[in-house]
C-alpha positions in Angstrom: 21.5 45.4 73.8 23.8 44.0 71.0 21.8 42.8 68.0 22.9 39.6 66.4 22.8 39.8 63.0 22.6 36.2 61.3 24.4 36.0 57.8 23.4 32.7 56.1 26.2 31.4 53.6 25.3 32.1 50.0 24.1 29.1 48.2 26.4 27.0 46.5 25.4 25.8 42.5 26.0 21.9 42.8 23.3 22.1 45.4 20.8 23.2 42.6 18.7 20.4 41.6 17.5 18.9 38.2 13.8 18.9 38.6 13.3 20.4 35.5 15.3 18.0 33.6 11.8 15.7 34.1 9.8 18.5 33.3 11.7 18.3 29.6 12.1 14.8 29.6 7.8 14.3 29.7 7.7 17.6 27.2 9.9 15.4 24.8 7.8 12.1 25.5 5.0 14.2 24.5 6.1 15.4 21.2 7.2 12.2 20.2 4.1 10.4 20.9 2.0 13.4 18.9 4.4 13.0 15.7 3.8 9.3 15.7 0.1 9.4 15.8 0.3 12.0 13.1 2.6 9.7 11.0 0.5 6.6 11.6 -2.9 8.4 10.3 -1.6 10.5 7.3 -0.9 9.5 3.8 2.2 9.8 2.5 2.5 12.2 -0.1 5.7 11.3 -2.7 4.4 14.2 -4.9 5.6 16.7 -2.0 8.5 14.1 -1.4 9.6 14.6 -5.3 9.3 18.7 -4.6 11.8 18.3 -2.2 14.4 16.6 -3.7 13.8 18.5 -6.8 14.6 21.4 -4.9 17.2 19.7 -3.1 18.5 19.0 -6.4 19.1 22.6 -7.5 21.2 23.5 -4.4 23.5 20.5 -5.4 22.3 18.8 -2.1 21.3 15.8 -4.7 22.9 13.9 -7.2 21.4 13.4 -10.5 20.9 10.1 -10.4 19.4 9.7 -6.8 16.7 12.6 -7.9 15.6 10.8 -11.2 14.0 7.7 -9.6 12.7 4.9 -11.9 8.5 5.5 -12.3 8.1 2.0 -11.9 10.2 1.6 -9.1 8.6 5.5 -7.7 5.5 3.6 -8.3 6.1 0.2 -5.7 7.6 2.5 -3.3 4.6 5.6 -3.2 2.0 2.4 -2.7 3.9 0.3 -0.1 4.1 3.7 2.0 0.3 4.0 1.4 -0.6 0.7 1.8 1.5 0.4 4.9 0.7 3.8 6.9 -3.8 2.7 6.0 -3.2 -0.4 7.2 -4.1 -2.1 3.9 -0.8 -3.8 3.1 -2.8 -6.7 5.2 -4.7 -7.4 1.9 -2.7 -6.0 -1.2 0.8 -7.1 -1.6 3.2 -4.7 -3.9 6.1 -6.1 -5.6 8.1 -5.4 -8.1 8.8 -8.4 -10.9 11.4 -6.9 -13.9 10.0 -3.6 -14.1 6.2 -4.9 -13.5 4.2 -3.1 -10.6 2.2 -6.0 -9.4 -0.4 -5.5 -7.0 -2.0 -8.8 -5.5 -5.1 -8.3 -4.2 -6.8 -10.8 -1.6 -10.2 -12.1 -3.4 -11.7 -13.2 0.1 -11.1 -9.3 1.5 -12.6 -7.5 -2.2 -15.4 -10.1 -3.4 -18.1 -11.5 -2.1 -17.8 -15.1 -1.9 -18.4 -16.8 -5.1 -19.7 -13.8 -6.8 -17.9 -10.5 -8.6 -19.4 -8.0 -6.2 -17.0 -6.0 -4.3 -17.0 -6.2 -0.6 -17.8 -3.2 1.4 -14.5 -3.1 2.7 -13.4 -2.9 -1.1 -13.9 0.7 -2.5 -11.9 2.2 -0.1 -8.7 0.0 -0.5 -9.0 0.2 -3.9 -9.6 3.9 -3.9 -6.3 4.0 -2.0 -4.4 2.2 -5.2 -6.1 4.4 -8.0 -4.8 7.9 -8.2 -1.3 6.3 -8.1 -2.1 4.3 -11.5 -3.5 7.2 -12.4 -0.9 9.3 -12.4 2.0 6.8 -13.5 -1.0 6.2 -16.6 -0.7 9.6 -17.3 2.8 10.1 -17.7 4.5 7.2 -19.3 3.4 4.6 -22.1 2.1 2.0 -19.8 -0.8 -0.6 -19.5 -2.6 -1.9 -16.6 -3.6 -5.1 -16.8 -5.8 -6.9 -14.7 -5.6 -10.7 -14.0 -8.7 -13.0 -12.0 -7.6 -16.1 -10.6 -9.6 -18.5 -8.7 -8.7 -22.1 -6.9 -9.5 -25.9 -8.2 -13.4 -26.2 -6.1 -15.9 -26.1 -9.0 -18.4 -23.3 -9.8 -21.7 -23.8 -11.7 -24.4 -21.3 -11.5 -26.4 -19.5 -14.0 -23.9 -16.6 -13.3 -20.7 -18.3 -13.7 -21.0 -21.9 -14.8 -17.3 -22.5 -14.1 -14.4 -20.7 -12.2 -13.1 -18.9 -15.9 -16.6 -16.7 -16.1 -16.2 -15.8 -12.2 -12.3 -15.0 -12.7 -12.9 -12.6 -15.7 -16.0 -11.6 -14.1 -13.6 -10.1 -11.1 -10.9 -8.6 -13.2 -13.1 -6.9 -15.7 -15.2 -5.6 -12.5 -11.7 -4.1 -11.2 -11.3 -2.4 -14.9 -14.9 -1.0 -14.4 -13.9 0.7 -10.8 -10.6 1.9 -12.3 -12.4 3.3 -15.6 -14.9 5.3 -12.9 -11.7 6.3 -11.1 -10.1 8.6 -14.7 -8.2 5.7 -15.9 -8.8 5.7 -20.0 -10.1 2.2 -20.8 -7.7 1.7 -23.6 -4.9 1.6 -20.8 -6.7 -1.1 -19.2 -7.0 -4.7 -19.8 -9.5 -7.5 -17.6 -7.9 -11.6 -18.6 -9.3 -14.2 -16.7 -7.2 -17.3 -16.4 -9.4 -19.4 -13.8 -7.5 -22.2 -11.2 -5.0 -22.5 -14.1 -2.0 -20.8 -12.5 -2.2 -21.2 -8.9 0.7 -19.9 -6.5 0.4 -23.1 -4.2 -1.1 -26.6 -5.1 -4.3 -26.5 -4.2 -4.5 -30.1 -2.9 -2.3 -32.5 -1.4 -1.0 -35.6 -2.8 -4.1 -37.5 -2.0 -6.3 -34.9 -3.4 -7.5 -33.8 -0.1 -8.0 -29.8 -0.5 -5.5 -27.9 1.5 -7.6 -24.2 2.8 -4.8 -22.1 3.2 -3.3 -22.9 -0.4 -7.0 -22.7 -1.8 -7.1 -19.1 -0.4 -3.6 -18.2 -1.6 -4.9 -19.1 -5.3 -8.1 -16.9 -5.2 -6.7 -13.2 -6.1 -6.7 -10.6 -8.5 -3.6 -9.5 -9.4 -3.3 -5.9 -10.9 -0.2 -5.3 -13.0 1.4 -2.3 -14.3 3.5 -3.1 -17.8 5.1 -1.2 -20.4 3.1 -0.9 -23.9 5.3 -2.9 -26.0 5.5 -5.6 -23.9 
């Protein structure tokens, strides 16, 4: 009896298939999705930015001038990261006006209405803005100054007969916060100015209040200024 002996050709590569190409393509995904949720809960930290381009710095991977940001300017950009990655950038607005840090504040999102008392929602947006005056306090011959401003509808109660008393009311409650925070007092300034510089007109040409303008003009307004100016 002859025995047939069956030889199978050997396999050839291209017929090798690329399941595992998925396999790394949902391992990537993955990674990508767990960095983003890491980015988008943290707090930047620029302090651990400024160690590595300090470092970068002495291995001639930096130029001198790109290392030796401006504080101000250090300042605007370490709280618009902040601001942005909390979510808080919805009710603080940080812009920079010829080397002024100014940080707008939403009155309606930090104050109760027509009263000085902070919001609930308050303390920890403005604990998000403190250690960053702080440190910029610290280190360079600056002020911070803190503005109240209201809109044009009349106040009068026993606490605040008119909108100038509940604007420097709000401001010097912001200095009180920041004083409690380990800003020194004599770096800080409360001015309360009332409906008398509104961003928007308050009312239209027939005197008919416009809302939207009328919640535009109630804001504290925290800036950040050189001594000598």
């Amino acid at each position: 009896m002859t025995d047939h002996i069956s030889i199978q050709s050997p396999k050839r590569h291209d017929e090798e298939t690329d399941d595992w190409l998925v396999t790394y393509a949902d391992l990537v995904t993955l990674l990508f999705a767990f960095f983003v949720l890491l980015f988008s809960i943290s707090v930047p930290d620029i302090e651990q930015f400024k160690k590595i381009s300090m470092a970068l710095k002495e291995r001639g991977f930096v130029q001198e001038e790109l290392a030796d940001e401006d504080p101000y300017e250090s300042l605007s950009k370490e709280l618009e990261l902040s601001l942005g990655a909390s979510g808080y950038d919805q009710f603080m607005a940080v812009n920079m006006k010829e080397g002024t840090v100014e940080i707008e504040l939403s009155s309606s999102s930090f104050y109760l209405p027509g009263s000085a008392k902070f919001s609930k929602e308050a303390i920890p947006m403005l604990d998000q803005v403190a250690p960053s005056l702080k440190k910029l306090v610290d280190g360079a011959d600056v002020k911070v100054v803190v503005e109240g401003h209201t809109d044009d509808s009349p106040i009068s109660t026993a606490q605040f007969p008119s909108n100038w008393e509940l604007s420097a009311a709000r401001a010097a409650n912001a200095v009180r916060f920041f004083i409690a925070r380990g800003i020194p007092g004599n770096k800080l300034e409360a001015v309360g100015l009332g409906d008398t510089r509104p961003k928007a007109e308050n009312r239209d040409a027939t005197g008919i209040p416009i809302p939207a303008n009328q919640e535009l003009n109630r804001r504290v307004v925290v800036k950040v200024v050189k001594e000598n100016d």
